[in-house]
N, CA, C and O of each residue as an XYZ file, in Angstrom:
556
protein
N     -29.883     17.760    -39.069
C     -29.472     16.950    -37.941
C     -28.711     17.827    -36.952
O     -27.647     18.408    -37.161
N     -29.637     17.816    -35.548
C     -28.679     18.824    -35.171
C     -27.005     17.865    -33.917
O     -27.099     16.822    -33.270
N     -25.880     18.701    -34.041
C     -24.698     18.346    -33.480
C     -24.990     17.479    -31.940
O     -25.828     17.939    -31.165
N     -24.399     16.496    -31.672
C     -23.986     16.192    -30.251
C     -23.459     17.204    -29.311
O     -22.733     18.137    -29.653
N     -23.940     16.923    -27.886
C     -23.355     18.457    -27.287
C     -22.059     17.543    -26.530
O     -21.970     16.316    -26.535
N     -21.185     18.430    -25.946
C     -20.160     17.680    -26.032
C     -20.123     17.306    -24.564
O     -20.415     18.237    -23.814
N     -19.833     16.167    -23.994
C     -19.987     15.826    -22.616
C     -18.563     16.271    -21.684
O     -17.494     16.467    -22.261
N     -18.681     16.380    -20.411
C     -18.122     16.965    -19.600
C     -17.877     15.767    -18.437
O     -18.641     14.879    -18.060
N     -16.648     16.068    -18.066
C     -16.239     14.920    -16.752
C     -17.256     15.460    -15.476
O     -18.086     16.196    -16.011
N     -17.428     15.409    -14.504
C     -18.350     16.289    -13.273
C     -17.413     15.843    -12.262
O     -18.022     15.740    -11.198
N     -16.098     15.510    -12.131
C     -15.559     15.485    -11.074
C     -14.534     16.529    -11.076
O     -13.705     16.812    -11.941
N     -14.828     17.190     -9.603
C     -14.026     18.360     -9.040
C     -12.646     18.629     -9.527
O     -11.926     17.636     -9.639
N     -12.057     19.988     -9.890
C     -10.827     20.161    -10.480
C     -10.623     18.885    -12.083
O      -9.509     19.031    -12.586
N     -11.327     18.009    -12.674
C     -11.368     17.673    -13.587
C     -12.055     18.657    -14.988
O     -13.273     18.483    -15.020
N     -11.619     19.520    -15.996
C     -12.228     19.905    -16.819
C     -12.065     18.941    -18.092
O     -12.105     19.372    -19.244
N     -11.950     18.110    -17.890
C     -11.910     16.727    -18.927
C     -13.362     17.309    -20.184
O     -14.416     17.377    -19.552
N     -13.517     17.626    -21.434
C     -14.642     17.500    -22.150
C     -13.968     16.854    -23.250
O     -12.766     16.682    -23.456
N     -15.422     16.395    -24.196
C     -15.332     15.702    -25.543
C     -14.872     15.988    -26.859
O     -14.497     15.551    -27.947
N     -15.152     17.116    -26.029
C     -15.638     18.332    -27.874
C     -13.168     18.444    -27.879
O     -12.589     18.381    -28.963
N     -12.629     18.541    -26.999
C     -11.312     18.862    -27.265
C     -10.663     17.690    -26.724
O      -9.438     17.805    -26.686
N     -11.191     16.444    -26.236
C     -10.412     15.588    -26.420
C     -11.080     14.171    -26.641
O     -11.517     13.454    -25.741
N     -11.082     13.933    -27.790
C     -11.426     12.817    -28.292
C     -10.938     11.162    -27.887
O     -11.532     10.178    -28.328
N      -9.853     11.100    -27.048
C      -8.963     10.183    -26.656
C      -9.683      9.532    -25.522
O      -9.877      8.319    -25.443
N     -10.104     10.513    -24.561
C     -10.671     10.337    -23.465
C     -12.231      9.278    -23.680
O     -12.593      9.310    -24.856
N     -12.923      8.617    -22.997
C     -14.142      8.094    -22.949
C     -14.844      8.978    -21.821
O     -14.272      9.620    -20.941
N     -16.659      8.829    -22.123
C     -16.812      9.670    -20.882
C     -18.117      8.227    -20.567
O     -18.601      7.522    -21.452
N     -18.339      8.162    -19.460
C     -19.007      7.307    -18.542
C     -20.179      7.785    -17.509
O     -19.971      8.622    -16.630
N     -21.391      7.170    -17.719
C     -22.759      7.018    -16.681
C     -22.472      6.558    -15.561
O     -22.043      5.405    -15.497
N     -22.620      7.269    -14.492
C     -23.083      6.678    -13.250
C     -23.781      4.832    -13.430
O     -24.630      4.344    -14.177
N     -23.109      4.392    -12.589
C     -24.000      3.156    -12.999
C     -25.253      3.246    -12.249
O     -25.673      4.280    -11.729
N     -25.873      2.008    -12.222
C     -27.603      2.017    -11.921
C     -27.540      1.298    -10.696
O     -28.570      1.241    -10.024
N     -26.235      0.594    -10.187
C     -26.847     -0.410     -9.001
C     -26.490      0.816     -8.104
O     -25.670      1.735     -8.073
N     -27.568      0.325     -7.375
C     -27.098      1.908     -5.777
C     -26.363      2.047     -5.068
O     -26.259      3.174     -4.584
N     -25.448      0.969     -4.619
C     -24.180      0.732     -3.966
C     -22.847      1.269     -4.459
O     -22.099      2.073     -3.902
N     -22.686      0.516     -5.874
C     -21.789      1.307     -6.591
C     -21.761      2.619     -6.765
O     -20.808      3.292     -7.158
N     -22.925      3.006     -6.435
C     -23.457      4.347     -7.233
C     -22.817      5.085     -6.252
O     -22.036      5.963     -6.617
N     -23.001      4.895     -5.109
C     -22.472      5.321     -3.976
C     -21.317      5.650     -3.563
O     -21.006      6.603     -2.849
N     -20.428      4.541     -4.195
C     -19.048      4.494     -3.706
C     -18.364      5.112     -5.298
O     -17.137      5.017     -5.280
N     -18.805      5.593     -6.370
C     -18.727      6.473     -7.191
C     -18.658      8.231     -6.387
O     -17.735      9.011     -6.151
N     -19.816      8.255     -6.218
C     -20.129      9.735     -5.839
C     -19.007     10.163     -4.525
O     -18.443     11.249     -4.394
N     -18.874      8.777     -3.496
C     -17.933      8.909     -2.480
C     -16.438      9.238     -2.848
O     -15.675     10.037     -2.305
N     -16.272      8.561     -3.716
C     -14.401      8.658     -4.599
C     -15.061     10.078     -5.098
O     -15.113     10.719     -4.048
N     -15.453     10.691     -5.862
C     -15.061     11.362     -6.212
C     -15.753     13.072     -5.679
O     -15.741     14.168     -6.240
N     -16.239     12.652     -4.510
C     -15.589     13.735     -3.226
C     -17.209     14.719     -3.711
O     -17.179     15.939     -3.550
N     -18.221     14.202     -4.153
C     -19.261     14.997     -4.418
C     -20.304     14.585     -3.721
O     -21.208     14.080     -4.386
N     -20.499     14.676     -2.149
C     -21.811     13.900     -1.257
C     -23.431     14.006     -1.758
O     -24.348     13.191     -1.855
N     -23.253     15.691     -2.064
C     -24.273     15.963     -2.001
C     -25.023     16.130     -3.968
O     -25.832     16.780     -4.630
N     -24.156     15.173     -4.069
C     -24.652     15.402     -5.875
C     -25.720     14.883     -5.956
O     -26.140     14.102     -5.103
N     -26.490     15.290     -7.216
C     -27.724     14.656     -7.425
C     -27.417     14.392     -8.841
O     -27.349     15.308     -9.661
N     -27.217     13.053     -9.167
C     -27.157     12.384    -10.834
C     -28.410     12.933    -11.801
O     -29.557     12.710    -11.414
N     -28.228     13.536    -12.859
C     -28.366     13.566    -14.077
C     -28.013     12.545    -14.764
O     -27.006     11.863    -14.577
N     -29.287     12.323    -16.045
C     -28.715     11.457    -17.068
C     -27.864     12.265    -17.813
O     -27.903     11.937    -18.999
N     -27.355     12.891    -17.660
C     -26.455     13.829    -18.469
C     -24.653     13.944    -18.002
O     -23.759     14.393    -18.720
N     -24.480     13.259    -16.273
C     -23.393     13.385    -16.032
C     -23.064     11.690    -16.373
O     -23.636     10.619    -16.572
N     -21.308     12.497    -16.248
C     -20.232     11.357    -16.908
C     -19.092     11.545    -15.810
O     -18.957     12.614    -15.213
N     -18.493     10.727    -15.644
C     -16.615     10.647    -14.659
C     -15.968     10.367    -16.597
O     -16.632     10.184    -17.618
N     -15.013     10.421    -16.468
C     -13.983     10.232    -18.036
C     -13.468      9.402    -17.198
O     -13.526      9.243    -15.979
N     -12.809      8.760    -18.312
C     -11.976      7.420    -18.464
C     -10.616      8.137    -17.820
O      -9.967      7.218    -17.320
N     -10.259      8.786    -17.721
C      -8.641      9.583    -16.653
C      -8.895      8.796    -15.359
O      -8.034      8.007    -14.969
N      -9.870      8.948    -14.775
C     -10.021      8.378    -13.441
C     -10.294      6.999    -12.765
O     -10.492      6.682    -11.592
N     -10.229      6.257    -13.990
C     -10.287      4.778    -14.084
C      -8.939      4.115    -13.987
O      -7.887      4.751    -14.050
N      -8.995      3.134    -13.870
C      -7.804      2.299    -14.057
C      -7.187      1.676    -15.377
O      -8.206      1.555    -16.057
N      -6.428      1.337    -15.942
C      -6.426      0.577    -17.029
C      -7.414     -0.587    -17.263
O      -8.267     -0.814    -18.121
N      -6.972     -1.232    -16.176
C      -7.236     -2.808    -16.208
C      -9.196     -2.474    -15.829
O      -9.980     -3.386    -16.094
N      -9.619     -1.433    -15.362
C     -11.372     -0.698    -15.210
C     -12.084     -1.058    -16.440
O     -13.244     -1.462    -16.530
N     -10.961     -0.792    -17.668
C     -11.240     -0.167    -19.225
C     -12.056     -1.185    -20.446
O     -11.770     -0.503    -21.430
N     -12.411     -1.696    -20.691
C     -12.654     -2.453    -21.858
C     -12.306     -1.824    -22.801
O     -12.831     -0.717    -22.922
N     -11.426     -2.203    -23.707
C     -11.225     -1.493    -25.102
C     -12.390     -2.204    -26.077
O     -13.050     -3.239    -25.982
N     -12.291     -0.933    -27.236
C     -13.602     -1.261    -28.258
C     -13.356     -3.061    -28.816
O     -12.173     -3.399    -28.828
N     -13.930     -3.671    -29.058
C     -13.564     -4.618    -30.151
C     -13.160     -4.365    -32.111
O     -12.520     -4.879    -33.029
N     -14.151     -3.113    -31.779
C     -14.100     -2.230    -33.614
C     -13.631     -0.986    -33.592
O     -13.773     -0.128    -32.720
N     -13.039     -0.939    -34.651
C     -12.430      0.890    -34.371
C     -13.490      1.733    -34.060
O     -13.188      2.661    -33.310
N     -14.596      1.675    -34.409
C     -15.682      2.680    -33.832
C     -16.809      2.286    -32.652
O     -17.902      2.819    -32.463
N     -16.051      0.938    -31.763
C     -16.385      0.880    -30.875
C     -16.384      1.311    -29.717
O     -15.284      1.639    -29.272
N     -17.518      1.451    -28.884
C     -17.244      2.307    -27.514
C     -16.382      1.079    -26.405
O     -16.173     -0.128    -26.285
N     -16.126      2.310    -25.809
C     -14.987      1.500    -24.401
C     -15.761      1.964    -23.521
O     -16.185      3.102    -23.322
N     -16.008      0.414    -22.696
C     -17.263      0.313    -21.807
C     -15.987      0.018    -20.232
O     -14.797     -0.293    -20.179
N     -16.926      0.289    -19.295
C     -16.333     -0.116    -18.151
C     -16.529     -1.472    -17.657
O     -17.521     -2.073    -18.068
N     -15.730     -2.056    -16.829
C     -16.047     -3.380    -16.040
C     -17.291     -3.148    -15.472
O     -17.806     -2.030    -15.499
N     -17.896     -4.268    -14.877
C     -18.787     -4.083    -14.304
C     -18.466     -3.211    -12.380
O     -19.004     -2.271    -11.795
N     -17.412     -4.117    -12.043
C     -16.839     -3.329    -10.788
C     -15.356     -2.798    -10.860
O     -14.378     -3.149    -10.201
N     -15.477     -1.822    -11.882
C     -14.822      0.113    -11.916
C     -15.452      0.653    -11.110
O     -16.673      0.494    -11.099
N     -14.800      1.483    -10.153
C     -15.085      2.736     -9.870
C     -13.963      3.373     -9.675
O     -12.912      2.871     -9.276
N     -14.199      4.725    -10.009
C     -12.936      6.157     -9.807
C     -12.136      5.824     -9.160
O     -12.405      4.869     -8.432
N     -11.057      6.289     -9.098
C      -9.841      5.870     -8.055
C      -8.645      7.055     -8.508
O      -7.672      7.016     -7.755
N      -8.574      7.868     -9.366
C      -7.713      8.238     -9.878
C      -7.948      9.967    -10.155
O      -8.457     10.582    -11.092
N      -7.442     10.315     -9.122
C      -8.220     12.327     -9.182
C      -6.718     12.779     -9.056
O      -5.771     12.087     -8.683
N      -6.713     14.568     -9.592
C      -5.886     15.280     -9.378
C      -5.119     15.201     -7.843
O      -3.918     15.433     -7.710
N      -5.887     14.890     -6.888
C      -5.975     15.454     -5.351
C      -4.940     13.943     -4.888
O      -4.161     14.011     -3.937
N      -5.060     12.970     -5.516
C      -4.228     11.808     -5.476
C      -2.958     11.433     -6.471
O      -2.408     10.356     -6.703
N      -2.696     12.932     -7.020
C      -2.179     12.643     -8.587
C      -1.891     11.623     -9.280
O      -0.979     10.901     -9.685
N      -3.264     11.860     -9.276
C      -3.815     10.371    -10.641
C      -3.036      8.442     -9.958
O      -2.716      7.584    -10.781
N      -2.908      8.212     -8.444
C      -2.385      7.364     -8.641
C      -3.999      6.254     -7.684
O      -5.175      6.368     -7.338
N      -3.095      5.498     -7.698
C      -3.683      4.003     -6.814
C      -3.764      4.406     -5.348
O      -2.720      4.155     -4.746
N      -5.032      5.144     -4.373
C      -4.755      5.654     -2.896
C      -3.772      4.324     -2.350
O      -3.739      3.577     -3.328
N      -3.371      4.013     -1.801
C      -2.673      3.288     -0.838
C      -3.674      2.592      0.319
O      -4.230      3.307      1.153
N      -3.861      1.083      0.295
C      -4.718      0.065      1.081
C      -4.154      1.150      2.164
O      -3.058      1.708      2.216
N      -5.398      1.255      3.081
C      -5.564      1.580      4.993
C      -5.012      0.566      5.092
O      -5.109     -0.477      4.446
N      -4.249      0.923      6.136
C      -3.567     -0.513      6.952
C      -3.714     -0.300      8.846
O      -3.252      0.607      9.539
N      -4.287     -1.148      9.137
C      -4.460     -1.026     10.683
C      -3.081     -0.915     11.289
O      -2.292     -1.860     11.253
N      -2.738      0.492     11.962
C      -2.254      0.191     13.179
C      -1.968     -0.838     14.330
O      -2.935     -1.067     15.056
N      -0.955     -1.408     14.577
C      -0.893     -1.912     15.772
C      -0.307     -1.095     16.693
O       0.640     -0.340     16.475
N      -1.178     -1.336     18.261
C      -0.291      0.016     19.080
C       1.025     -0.279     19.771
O       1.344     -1.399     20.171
N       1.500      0.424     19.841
C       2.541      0.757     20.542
C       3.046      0.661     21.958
O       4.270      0.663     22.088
N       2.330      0.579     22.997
C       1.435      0.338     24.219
C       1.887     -1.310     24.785
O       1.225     -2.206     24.260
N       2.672     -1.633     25.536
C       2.801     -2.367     26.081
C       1.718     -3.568     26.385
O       0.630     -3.126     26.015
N       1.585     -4.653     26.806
C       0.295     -5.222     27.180
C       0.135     -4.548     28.802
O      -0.984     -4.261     29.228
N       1.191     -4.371     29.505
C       1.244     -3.887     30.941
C       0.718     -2.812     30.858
O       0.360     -2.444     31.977
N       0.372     -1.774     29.725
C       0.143     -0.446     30.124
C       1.480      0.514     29.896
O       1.400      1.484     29.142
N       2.838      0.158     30.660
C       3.666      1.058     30.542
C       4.374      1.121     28.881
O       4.770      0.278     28.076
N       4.269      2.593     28.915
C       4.947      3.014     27.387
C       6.238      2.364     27.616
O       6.876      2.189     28.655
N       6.590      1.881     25.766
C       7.583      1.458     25.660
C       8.240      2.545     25.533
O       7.836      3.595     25.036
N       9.871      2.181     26.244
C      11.083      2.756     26.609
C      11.651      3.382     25.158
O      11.698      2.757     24.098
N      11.945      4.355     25.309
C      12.794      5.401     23.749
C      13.975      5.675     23.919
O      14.125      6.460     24.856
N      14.513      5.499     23.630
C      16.342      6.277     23.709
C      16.570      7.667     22.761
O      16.611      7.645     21.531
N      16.707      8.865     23.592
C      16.650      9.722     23.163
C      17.975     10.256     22.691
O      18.515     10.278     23.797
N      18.897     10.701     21.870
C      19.825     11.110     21.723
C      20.475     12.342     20.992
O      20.205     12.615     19.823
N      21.702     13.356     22.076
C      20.901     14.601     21.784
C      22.324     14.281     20.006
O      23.070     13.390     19.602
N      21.837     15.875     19.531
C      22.855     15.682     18.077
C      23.107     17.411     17.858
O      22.510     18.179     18.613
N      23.631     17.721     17.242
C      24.406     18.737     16.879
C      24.176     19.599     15.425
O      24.685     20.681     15.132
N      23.186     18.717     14.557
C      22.846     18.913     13.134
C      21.371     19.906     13.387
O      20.355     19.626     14.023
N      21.669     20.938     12.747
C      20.615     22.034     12.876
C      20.433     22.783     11.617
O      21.460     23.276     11.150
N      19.489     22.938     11.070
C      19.386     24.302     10.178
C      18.929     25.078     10.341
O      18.638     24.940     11.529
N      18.684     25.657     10.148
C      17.938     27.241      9.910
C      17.461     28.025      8.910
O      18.269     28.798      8.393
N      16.058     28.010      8.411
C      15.449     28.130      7.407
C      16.147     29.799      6.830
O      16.505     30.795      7.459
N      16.112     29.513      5.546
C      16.834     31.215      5.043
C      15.322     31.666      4.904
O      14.310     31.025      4.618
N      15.557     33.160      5.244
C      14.290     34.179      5.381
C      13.836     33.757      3.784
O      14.400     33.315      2.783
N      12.476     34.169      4.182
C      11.788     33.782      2.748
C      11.247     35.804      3.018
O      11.021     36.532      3.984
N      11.270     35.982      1.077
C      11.324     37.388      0.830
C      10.449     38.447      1.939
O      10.687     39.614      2.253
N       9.378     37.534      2.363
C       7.917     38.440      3.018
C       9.245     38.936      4.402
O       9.634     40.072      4.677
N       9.585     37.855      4.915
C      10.057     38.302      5.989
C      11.372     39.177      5.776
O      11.874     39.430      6.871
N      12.034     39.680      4.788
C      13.335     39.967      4.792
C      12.124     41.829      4.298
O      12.412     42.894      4.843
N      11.264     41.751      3.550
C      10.262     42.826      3.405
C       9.620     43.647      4.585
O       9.614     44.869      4.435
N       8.961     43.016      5.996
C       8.595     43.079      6.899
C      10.017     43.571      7.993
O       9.921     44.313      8.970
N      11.133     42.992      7.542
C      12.375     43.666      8.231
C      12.613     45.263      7.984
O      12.608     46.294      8.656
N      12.849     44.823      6.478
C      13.159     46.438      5.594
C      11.967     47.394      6.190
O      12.530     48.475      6.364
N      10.674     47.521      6.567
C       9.173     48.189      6.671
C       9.261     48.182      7.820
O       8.504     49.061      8.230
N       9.837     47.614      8.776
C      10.294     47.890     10.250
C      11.583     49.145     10.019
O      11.275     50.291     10.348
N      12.386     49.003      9.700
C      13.457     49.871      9.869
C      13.255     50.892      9.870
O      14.170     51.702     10.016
């Protein structure tokens, strides 16, 4: 009988595999094309072309995404509407709902009025090494 090969996450900066972590679940692209879509879109790969062979891992899901097994050697399946949400590049959280702007802009046209006020609080960044190096190589 020959071994299972061990599956691999396929999303960017994820090296998520099976074979060293058993905890993790790994997951199919689903089949409806929409979803499929807004899969490949979250997780920042346009130009991918699905294999039956790729998986996203359960890291990038949500809890509440998750179905747990019913049997200890049951698989943990996804909801039907999971998709990714959860990458390094967002560290691992919930993106934050877009929220529309309202402008700023008067209905008349004229910008609203600012009160500018001057202040006295200043810092001044301490040389960082390159530049205190670039001093010394001048001298």
């Amino acid at each position: 009988m020959q071994p299972c090969a061990a599956e691999h996450c396929c999303v960017p900066l994820c090296s998520a595999s099976s074979k060293f972590n058993s905890v993790l679940s790994f997951h199919s692209f689903p089949m409806d094309e929409e979803r499929c879509k807004k899969w490949i879109c979250n997780i920042r790969r346009k130009d991918l072309i699905i294999t039956s062979h790729m998986r996203v891992c359960s890291r990038h899901f949500k809890r509440e995404d998750v179905k747990e097994p019913s049997t200890p050697k049951g698989r943990r399946l996804l909801k039907k509407e999971a998709v990714p949400t959860l990458f390094q590049w967002n560290n691992y959280s919930d993106p934050a709902p877009l929220q529309r702007r309202k402008g700023s802009t008067p209905v008349d046209g004229d910008p609203a009025p600012v009160d500018l006020y001057e202040h006295d609080n200043c810092s001044v960044p301490e040389l960082a090494a390159v530049d205190i190096a670039l001093d010394r190589a001048a001298e």
